[in-house]
N, C-alpha and C positions, 0 to 999 in steps of 0.2 A: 771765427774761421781764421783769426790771424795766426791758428797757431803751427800753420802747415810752414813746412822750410823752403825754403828756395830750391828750383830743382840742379840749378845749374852752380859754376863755380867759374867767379869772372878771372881766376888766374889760367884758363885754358880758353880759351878764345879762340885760338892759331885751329885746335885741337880736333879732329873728328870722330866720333861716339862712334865704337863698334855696332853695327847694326843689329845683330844677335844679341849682343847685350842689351842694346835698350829695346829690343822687342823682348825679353828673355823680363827686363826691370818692366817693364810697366805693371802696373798692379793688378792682379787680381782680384776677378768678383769675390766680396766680403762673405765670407760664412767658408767655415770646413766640415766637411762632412767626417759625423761622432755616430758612436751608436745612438744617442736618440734620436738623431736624423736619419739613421740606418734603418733601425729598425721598421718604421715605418715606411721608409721606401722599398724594404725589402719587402712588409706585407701587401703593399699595393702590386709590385711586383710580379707577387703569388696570387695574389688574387688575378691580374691582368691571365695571366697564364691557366690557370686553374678554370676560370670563366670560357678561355678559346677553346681548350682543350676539351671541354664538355657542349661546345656548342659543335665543335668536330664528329665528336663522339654518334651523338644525337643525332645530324645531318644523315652521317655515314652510315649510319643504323636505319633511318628512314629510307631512303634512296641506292644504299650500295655503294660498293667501296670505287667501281670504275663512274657511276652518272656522278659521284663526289668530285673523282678526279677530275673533270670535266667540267663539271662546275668551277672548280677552283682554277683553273687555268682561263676560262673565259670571262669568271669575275675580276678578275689581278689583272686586264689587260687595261683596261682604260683608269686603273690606280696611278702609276705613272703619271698621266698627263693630268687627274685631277690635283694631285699634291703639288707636281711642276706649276702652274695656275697658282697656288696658293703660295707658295713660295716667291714666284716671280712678286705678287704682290706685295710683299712685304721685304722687298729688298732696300728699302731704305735703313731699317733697323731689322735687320732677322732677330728673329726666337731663338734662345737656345735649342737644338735639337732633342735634347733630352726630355721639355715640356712638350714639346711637337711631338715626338711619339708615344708619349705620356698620354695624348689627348685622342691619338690615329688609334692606340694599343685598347684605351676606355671604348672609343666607338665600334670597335670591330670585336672584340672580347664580352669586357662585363656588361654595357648595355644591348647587344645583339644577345647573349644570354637571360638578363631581366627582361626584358622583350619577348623574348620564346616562352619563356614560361607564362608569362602574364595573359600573353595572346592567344595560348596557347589553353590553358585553362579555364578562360575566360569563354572561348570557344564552344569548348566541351558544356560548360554551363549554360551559355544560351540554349544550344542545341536541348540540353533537357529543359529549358525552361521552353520550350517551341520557340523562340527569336530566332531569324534568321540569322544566317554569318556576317553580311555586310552591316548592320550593329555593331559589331565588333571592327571591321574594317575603317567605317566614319567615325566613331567614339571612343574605343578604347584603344585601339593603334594611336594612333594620334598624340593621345595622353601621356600614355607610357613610354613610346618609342623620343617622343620629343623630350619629354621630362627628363629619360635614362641618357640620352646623346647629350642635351645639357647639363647634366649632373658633374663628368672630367671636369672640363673648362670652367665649371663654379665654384667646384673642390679647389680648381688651380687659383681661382681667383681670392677665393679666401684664406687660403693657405700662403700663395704669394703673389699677393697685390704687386709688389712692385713690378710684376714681367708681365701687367700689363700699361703699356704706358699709351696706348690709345686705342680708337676705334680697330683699326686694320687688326691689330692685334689679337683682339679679341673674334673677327670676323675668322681671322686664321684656325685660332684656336677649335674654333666650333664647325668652322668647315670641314676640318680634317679630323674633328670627330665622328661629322656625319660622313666623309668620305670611309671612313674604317669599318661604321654599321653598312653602309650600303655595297661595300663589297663583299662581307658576310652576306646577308639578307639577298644579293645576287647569285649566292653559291647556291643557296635553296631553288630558287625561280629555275635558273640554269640549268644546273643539274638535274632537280627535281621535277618542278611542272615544266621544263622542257625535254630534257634529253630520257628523264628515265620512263615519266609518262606516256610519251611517243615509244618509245622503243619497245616496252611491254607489249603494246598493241600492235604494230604493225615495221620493227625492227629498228635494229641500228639506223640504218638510212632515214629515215622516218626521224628516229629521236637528232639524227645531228642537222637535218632543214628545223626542229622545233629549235635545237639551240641557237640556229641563225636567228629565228624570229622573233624569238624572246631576246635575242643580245640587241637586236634592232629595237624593237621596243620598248626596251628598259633600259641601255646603257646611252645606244648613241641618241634617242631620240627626247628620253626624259634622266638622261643620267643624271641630270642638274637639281634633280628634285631633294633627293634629302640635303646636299650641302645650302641650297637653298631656303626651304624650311628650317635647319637649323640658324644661318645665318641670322634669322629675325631675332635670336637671343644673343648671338654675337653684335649686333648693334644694341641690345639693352645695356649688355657688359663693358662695352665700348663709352657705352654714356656712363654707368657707374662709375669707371676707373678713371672719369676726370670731376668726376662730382665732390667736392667737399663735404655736399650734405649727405648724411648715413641716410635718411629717410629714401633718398633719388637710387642709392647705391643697392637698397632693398628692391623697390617699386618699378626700377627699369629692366632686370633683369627680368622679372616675373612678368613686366608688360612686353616684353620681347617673345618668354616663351609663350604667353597666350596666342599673341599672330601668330608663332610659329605652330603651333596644333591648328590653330581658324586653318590657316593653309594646304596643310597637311591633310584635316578631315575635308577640306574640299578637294583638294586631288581625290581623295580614294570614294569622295561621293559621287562623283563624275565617272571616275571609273567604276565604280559599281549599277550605276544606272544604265551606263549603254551595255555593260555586259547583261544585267536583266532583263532591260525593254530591247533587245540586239540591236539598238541604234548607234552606230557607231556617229555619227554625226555630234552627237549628246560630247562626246571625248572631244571629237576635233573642236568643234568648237571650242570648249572648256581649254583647252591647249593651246590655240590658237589667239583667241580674246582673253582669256585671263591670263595664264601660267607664261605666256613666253613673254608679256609686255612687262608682266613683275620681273621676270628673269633678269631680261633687258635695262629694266631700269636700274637693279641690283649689281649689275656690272659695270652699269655708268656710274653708279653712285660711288661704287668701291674704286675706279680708274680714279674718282673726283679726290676721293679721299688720300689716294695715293701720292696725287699730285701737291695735293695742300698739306702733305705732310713733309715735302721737299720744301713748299713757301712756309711753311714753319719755322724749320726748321733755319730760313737763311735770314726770316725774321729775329728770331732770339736769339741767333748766333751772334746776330748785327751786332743787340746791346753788349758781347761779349768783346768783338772788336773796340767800344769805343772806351772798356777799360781797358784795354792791351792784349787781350790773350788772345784772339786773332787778328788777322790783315784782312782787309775789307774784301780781297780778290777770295782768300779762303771760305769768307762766308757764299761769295757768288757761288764759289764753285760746289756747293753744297745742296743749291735748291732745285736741281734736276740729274735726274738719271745719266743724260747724256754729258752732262760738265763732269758729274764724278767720275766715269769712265772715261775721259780725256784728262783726271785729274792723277788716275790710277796708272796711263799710258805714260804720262810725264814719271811719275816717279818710278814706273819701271826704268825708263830712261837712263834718269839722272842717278839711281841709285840701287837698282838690278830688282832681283826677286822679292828682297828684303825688302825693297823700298816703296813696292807692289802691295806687298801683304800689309806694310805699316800703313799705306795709305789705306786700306781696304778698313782696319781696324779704328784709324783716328777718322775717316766717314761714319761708321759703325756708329764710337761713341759719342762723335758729335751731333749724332740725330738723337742718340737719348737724352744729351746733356740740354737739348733744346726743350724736346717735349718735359724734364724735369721744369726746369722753368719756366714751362706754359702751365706745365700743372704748379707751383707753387705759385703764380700769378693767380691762378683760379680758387687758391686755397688747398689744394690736396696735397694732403704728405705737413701739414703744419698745424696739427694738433699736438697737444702737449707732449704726448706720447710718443709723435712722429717726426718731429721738428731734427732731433740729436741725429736720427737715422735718413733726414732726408736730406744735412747739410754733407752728412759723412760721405754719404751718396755723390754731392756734388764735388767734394772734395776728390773722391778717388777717380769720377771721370773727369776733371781736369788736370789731375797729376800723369794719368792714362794718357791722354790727347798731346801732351805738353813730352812725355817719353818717345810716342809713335812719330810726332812730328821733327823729334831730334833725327832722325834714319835717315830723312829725303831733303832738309832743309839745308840752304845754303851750298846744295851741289851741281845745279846747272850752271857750267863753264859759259851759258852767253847770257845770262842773267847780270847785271851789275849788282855788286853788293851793296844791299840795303836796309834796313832797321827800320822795324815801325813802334812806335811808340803811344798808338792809341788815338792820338789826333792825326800826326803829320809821315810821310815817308821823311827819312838822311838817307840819302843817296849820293854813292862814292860813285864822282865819275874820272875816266882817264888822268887828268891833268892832276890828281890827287885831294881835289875839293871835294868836299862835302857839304850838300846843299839838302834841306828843309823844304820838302814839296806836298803841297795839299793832296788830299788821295781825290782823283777823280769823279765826278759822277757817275760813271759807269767803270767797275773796275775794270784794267785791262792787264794788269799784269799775271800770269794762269798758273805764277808758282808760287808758294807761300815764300814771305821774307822773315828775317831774325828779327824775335821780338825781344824788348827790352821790359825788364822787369816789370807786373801790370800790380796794379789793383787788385781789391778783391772785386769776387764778384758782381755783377750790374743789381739793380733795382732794391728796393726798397729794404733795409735791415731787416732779417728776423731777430727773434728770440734766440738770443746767447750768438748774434752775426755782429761782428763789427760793422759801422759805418764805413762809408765810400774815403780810402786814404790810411787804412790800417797797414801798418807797417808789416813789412815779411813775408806777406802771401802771393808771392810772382810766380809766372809759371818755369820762369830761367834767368839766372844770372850771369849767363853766359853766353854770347849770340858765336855760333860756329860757322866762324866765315872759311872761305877757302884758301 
């Protein structure tokens, strides 16, 4: 890795980096999109499209084109605040948007379509075989509807491993797949066994009290249910993407979707029991005692994960501070929600919109450059074949981190000018002295200072990494004072 150049140039010192420029220089994520990578996103595309537009088709040919409308209006309502939820979660490192609706696009499209037909067909077979429907409701829903919701987010994860760099990640991914089928699969409920049902028999008025009841029922009361049965595979994938071993990377995904159907066929076993014995007590219960304590813990689990990914990340940033390429204060200000948004307030401050947005992106990739190095601590990403692409990796996020933090650094006017160098603060005060000051046990200075040329990277050499002391690889040769 020594062979990266210095970012800065110590004959401009005096000097301040246009802000647009060095948000404009930092580097870009690696890969450009060619036709072979076109092509193929193009046919997903088509297919994404191709898949709604025949599940539209089919609805609206079932039910009509106004109980449709109406369906689609009362299913889209609670979409917002499930994707909002999902988002918020993962505001420590967001997804690109492109795989987020890559994965919202597969759950509400192509698997809501492989789903219809399968269900759908499968249906009609019972019936001639004499099986009741709820066969099909506890065993092959289940199967297929789980299977198809996970299929995006597995595609994505095979295709590219690196966007998933931990649990949240992958819980995202899969939530807002299941969030996309079960806004579909609500258009039918809605429209159809609510509003067009009722209204056949006994009018309008009739079909729009069924739509209240059915949106009670299914949205506000068990909205939670597919994003959370797919979730179970979103923590298999979660455990893969930090797995080193291929065998764990197979066997956790597939023990993720297994819960994820177990759960699934007991929802719709429960609810198929008290709709044929008319016990409604058979549901609450089942709602009550099972489905909302897994809910509950599913939320606590994922707040947990949230959190320990802020202590992660102020964890392995640490060892980054004590080669030089941060200040102990910058890692603090890292390991919660509420320090980065008083992190993002100061560099509005100090250095306007620019210096907002720059903080926003050098938080961004300082939380992946962490999780990178929990995952090569763990072993993933350092296989012969992944090593050149996981160092490359670290390289462009800390040439990234080292461009965004040139925008805001060195501009608070009550800050004293200061330089860290990996052990110690130099700190210029008044009288023109410059003194060498231990960093505190608890940081307390809440703005990052000018660092002095570091190290490479922290911990243990890879394959084709220089040793701790290799000459060349700083993140600045040039601290910009004021």
């Amino acid at each position: 890795m020594s062979d990266l150049p210095p970012a800065g140039n110590p004959q401009h010192t005096q000097a301040y980096p246009n802000p647009g420029m060095v948000l404009a220089a930092a580097p870009p994520p690696p890969g450009r999109l060619n036709w072979r990578r076109g092509l193929p996103l193009a046919g997903v595309i088509a297919l994404i499209a191709v898949c709604g537009l025949g599940v539209l088709t089919y609805v609206g040919w079932e039910i009509g084109p106004l109980a449709l409308t109406i369906g689609i209006v009362a299913a889209i309502l609670p979409v917002p605040v499930l994707v909002f939820c999902f988002l918020w979660l993962d505001r420590y490192e967001p997804e690109p948007v492109r795989y987020l609706a890559f994965c919202f696009g597969w759950g509400a499209c192509v698997a809501t379509a492989i789903a219809l037909v399968v269900n759908t067909v499968t249906s009609r077979l019972f019936a001639h075989w004499g099986l009741p429907d709820g066969v099909v409701a506890v065993l092959v829903a289940p199967f297929i509807e789980e299977t198809m919701k996970a299929l995006g987010p597995i595609l994505l994860f095979a295709v590219r491993r690196r966007t998933y760099s931990g649990m949240i990640d992958a819980i995202v991914y899969c939530g807002l797949s299941a969030t996309g089928f079960a806004m579909v699969e609500n258009i039918l409920y809605l429209g159809g066994h609510g509003y067009a049902e009722a209204a056949s028999k006994n009018g309008p008025l009739a079909g729009a009290t069924a739509v209240v009841a059915v949106f009670f029922a299914r949205i506000l009361m068990s909205g939670f249910a597919h994003p959370l049965f797919t979730s179970m595979t979103g923590i298999g994938l979660g455990v893969a993407s930090r797995a080193p071993d291929r065998r764990v990377r197979w066997l956790a995904p597939l023990a993720g979707l297994i819960v994820a159907m177990m759960l699934h066929g007991t929802w719709n076993l429960m609810s198929t029991l008290a709709a044929q014995s008319q016990q409604m007590l058979i549901m609450l219960y089942g709602y009550f005692a099972v489905m909302m304590p897994i809910f509950l813990g599913m939320v606590g689990f994922a707040l947990w994960l949230r959190g320990a990914e802020g202590r992660l990340t102020e964890r392995e940033v640490g060892e980054y501070v004590r080669a030089g390429w941060f200040t102990p204060p910058e890692a603090a200000a890292l390991s919660t929600l509420g320090r980065r948004l008083a992190a993002r307030r100061w560099a509005r401050r100090v250095a306007g919109d620019a210096g907002a947005k720059a903080m926003r992106a050098y938080q961004f990739d300082a939380t992946r450059l962490a999780l990178l190095r929990d995952g090569m601590r763990r072993g993933v990403g350092l296989e012969p074949d992944e090593v050149a692409e996981t160092l490359a990796e670290e390289r462009r996020l800390l040439a990234a981190i080292e461009a965004y933090r040139r925008v805001f650094t060195g501009r608070d006017p009550y800050a004293p000018r200061a330089v860290w160098d990996g052990r110690r603060y130099h700190v210029s005060f008044p009288d023109g002295t410059v003194r060498a000051l231990d960093a505190p046990e608890q940081p307390v200075v809440p703005a990052p200072v000018v660092l002095v040329p570091a190290g490479p990277p922290p911990g243990q050499p890879l394959p084709g990494h220089p040793g701790p002391g290799a000459a060349g690889y700083g993140p600045s040769g040039a601290p910009f004072y004021r």
